[in-house]
C-alpha positions in Angstrom: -3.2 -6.4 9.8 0.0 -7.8 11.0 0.8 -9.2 7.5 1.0 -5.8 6.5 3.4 -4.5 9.5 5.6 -7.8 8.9 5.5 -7.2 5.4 6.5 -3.6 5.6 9.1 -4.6 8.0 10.9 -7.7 5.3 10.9 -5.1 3.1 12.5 -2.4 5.0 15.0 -5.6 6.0 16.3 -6.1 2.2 13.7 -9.3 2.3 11.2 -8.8 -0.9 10.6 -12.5 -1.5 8.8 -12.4 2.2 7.5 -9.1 1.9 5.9 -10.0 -1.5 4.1 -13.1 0.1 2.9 -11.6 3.2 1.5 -8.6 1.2 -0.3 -10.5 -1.1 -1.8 -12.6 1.9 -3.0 -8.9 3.6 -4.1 -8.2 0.0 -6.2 -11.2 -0.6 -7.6 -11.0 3.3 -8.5 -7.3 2.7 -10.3 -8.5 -0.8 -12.8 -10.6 1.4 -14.1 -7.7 3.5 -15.9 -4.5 2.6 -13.5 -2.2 4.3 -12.6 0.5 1.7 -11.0 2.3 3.9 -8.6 -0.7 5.4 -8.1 -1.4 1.9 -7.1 2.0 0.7 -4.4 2.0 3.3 -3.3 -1.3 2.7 -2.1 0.0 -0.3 -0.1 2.9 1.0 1.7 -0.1 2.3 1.8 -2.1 -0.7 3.7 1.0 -2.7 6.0 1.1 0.1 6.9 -2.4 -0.4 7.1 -1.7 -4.3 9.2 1.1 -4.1 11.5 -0.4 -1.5 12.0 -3.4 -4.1 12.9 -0.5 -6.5 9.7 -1.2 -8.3 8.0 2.5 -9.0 5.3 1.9 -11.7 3.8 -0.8 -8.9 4.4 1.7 -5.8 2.3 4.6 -8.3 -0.1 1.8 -9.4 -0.5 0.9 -5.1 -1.0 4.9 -4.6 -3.1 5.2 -7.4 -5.6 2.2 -6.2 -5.2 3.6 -3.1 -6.4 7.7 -4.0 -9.3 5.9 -6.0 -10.6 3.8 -2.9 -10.1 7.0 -0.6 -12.5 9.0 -3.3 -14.8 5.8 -3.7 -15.3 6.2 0.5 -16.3 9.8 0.6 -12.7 10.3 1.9 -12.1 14.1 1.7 -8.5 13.9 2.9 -7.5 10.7 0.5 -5.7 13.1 -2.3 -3.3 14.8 0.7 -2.9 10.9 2.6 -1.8 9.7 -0.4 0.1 12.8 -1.3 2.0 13.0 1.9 3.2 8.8 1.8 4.2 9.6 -2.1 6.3 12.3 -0.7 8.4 9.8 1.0 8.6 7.6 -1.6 10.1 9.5 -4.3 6.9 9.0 -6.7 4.2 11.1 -8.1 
C-alpha cells in the first residue's frame, strides 16, 4: 500500500519516472494476492498517475480494469466509485 500513496504523491510532484516504478511495484504486489477489491482500487490510483502524466487512454484503461474488478466482486457501488474518481480526472 504505501507504493501506491508514494506513487500517487511523485506523480502529483511532476515525478512520473518514480511514480511509474512504484506503481508497477504496487501493481505486481497486488497481482500476487486475491484481493479484488485492493486491486480494483489500486487502479483508481493507477489512472490517477496516467492522467497526471497526461496519459488518458491508460487513466480510462486503469478505470475501466478497475469498474470490471468492482463488478467481478459483487461490488454494487463500483459503477458510482469509479464514476466519482473519473469526475476528477477529466475522463469518461
Amino acid at each position: 500500500m504505501w507504493r501506491t500513496v508514494e506513487a500517487v504523491l511523485a506523480a502529483r510532484e511532476g515525478r512520473k519516472e518514480d511514480a511509474d516504478r512504484l506503481i508497477g511495484d504496487a501493481v505486481a504486489w497486488a497481482d500476487r494476492s486475491d484481493d479484488v477489491m485492493e486491486r480494483a482500487e489500486l487502479c483508481l490510483d493507477e489512472a490517477e498517475i496516467h492522467y497526471l502524466a497526461r496519459r488518458d487512454d491508460e487513466a480510462d484503461a486503469a478505470l475501466d480494469r478497475a469498474r470490471e474488478l468492482f463488478e467481478r466482486k459483487g461490488a454494487t457501488v463500483g459503477d458510482a466509485i469509479v464514476d466519482r474518481h473519473a469526475v476528477p480526472l477529466d475522463v469518461d
